[in-house]
C-alpha positions as CSV (number, residue, x, y, z in Angstrom):
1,X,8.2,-17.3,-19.7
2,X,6.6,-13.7,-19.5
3,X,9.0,-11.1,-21.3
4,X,8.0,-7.1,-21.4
5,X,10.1,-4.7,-23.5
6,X,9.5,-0.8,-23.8
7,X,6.1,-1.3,-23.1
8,X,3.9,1.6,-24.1
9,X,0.3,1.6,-23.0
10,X,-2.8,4.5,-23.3
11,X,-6.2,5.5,-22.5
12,X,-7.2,7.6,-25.3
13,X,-4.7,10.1,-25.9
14,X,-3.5,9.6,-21.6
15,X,0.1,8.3,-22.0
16,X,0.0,5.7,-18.7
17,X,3.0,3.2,-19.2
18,X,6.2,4.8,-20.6
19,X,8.3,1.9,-21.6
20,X,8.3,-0.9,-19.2
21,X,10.7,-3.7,-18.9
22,X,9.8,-6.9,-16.8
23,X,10.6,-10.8,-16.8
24,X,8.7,-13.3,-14.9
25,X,10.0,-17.1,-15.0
26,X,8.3,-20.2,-15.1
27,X,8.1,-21.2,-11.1
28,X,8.8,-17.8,-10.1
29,X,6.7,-14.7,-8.0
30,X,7.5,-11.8,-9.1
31,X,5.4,-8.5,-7.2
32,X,4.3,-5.7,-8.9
33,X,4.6,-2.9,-6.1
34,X,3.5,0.8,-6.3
35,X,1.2,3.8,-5.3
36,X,-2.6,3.9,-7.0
37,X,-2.2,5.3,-10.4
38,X,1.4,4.0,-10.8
39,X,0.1,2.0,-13.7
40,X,0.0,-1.4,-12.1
41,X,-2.9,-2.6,-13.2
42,X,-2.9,-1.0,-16.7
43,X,0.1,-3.1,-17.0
44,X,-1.4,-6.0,-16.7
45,X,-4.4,-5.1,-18.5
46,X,-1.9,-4.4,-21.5
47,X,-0.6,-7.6,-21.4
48,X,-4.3,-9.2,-21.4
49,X,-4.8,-7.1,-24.6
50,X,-7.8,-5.1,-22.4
51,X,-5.8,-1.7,-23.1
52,X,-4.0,0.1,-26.2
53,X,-0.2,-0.9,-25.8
54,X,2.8,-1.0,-28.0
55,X,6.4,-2.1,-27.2
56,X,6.9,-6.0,-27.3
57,X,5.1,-8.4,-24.8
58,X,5.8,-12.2,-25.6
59,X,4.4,-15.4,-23.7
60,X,6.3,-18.7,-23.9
61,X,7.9,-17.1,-26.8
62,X,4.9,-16.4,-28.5
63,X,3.7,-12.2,-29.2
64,X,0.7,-11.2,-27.5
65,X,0.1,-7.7,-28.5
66,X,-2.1,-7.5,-31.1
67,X,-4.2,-10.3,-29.8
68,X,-7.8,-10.6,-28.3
69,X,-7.8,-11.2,-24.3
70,X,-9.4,-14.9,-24.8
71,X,-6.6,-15.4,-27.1
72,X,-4.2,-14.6,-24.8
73,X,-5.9,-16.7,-22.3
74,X,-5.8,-20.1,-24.2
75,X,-2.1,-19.4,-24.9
76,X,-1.8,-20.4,-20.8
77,X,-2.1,-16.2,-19.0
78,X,-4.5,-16.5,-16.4
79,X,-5.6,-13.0,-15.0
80,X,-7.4,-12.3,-12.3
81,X,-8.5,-8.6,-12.0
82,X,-9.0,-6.2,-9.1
83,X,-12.7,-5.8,-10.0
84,X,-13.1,-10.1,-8.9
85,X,-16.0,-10.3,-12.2
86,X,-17.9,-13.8,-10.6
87,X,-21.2,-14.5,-12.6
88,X,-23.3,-13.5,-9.9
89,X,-26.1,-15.6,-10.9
90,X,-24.0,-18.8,-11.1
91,X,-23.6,-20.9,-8.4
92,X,-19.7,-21.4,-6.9
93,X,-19.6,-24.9,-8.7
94,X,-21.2,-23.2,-11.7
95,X,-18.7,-20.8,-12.1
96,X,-15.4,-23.0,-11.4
97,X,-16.9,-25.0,-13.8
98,X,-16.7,-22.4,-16.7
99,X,-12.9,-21.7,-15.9
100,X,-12.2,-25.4,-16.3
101,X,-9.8,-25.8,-19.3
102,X,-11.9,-27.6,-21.8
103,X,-13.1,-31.7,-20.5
104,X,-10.5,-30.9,-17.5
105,X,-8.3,-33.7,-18.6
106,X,-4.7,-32.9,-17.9
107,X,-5.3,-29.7,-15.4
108,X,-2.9,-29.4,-12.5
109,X,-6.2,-28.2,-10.5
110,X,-9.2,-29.6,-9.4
111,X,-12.7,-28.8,-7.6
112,X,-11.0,-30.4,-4.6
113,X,-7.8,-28.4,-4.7
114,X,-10.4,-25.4,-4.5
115,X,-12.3,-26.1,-1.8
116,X,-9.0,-27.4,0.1
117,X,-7.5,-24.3,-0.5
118,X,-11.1,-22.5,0.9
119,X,-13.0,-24.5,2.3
120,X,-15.1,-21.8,2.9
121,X,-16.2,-22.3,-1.1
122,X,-17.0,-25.8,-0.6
123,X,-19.7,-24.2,2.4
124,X,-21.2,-21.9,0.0
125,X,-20.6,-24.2,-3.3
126,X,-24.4,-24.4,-4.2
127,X,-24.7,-20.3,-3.5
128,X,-25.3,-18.2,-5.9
129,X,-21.8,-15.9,-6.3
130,X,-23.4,-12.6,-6.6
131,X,-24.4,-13.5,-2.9
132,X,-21.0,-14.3,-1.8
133,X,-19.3,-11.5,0.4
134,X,-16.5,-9.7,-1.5
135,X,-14.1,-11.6,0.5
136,X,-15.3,-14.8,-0.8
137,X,-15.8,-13.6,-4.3
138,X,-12.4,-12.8,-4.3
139,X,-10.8,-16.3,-3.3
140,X,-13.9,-17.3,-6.4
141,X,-12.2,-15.4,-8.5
142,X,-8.5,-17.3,-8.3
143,X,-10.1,-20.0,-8.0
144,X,-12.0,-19.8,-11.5
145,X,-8.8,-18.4,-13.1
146,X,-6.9,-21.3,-11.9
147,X,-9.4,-23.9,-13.1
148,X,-8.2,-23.0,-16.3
149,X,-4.9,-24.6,-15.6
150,X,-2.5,-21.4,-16.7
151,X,0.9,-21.8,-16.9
152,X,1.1,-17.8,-15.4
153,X,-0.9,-16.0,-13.8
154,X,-1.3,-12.1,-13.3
155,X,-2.9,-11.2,-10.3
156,X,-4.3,-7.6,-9.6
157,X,-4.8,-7.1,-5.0
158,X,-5.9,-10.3,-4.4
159,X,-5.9,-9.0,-0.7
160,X,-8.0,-6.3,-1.3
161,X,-10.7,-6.1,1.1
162,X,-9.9,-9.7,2.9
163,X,-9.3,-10.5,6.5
164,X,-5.8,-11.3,7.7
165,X,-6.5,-15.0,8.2
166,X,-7.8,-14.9,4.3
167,X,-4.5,-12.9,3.4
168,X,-2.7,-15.3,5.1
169,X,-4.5,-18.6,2.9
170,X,-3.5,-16.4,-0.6
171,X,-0.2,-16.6,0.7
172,X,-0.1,-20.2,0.7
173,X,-2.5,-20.3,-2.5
174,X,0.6,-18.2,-4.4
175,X,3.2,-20.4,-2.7
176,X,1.4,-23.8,-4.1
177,X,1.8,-22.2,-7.5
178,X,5.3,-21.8,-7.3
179,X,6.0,-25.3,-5.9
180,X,3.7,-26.4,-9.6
181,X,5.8,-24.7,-11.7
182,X,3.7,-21.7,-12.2
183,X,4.9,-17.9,-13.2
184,X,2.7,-15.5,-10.8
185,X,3.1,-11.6,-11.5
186,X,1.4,-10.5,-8.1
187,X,0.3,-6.8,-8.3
188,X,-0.4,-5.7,-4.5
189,X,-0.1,-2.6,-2.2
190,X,0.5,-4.6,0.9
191,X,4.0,-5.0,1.1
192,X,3.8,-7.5,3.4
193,X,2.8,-10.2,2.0
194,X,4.6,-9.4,-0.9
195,X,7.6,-9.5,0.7
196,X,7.3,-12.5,2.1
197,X,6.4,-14.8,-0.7
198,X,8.1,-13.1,-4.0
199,X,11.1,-13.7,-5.1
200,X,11.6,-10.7,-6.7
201,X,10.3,-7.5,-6.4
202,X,9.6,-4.6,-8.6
203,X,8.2,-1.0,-8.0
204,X,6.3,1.1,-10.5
205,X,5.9,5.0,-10.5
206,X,4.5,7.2,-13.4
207,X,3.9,4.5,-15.6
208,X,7.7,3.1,-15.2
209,X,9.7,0.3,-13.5
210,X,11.5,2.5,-10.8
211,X,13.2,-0.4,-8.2
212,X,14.1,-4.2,-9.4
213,X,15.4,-6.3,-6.9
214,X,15.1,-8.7,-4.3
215,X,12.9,-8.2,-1.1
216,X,15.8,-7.9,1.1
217,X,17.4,-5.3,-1.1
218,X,14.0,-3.3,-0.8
219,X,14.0,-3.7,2.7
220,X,17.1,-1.8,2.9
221,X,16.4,0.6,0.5
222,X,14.6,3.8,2.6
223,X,14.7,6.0,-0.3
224,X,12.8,4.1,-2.9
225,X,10.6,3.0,0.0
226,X,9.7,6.4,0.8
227,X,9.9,8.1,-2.6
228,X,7.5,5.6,-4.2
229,X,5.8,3.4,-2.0
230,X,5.0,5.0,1.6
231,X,1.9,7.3,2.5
């Protein structure tokens, strides 16, 4: 569904991704694993069309690069970034409403797969989101992108900053995608959770795809475990 070839991606004149190759299926989680400044997130900014990339990057067969991120969105890429973005004067409703693909006829998701999902946003539905902690914000955030009914979905730490109980809900949250038929490229530190839910697993250093495999194999790799993930 999601195909990277010798991805290239840059900050200026900063050379970040050097030629990255990754596949993601339709109905499959594949985690993004790596050390801050691996060039995790840039990759999935790349794909979005937020960065300046070159290589090939094609959707459902289709080319992205070259395109504008809202583009790229209404092709069926959902992204959800590190940085959460809620529209803090907007209520909760207010802003699952503005991810809601067009009438909402035909989407997979609804308000009350949100709240079921966090019923803590159904509490707060009528707050403002700017007064949200950055917990909640955070399950906002997934819960906006998914209103928009993407057929894949790039997710940058959603466990950033959330209690283990709430770590333990995204892991169902990503599992329910899967069992819909959705692609899920989940880019996370904790390996944890990403070993638990993904099916495959890949690990990034210096801007390159340094492990592919399954969780298991990871597990029993020490090396790359230690070279490239470990403090």
């Amino acid at each position: 569904m999601l195909e990277i070839r010798d991805l290239h991606a840059y900050y200026g004149k900063s050379h970040v991704l050097h030629g990255v190759n990754l596949k993601v299926e339709r109905g499959e989680i594949v985690a993004l694993l790596g050390r801050n400044g691996s060039g995790r997130s840039t990759c999935a900014k790349a794909v979005m069309g937020m960065v300046q990339a070159q290589g090939s990057v094609r959707f459902k067969g289709q080319a992205l690069l070259g395109r504008r991120p809202f583009e790229i969105a209404h092709l069926g890429l959902g992204y959800v970034p590190e940085s959460r973005d809620v529209f803090p004067r907007l209520t909760v409703q207010q802003n699952l409403l503005l991810g809601q693909k067009g009438s909402g006829r035909g989407s997979r998701w609804s308000f009350e797969d949100m709240y079921a999902m966090f019923p803590r946003l159904k509490e707060r539905c009528a707050i403002e989101a700017g007064l949200l902690s950055g917990g909640e914000q955070q399950m906002l955030t997934l819960c906006r992108t998914l209103m928009g009914d993407p057929d894949c979905i790039l997710i940058d730490e959603p466990t950033e900053g959330l209690a283990p109980k709430i770590v333990e809900q995204v892991g169902i949250y990503l599992t329910r995608l899967k069992e819909r038929g959705i692609a899920v490229l989940l880019i996370e530190q904790k390996l944890t959770i990403a070993m638990e839910i993904s099916d495959r697993v890949l690990v990034m250093g210096h801007g390159r795809i340094v492990f592919e495999g399954s969780p298991q194999q990871l597990r029993a790799d020490g090396k790359v475990r230690k070279e490239w993930l470990e403090v």
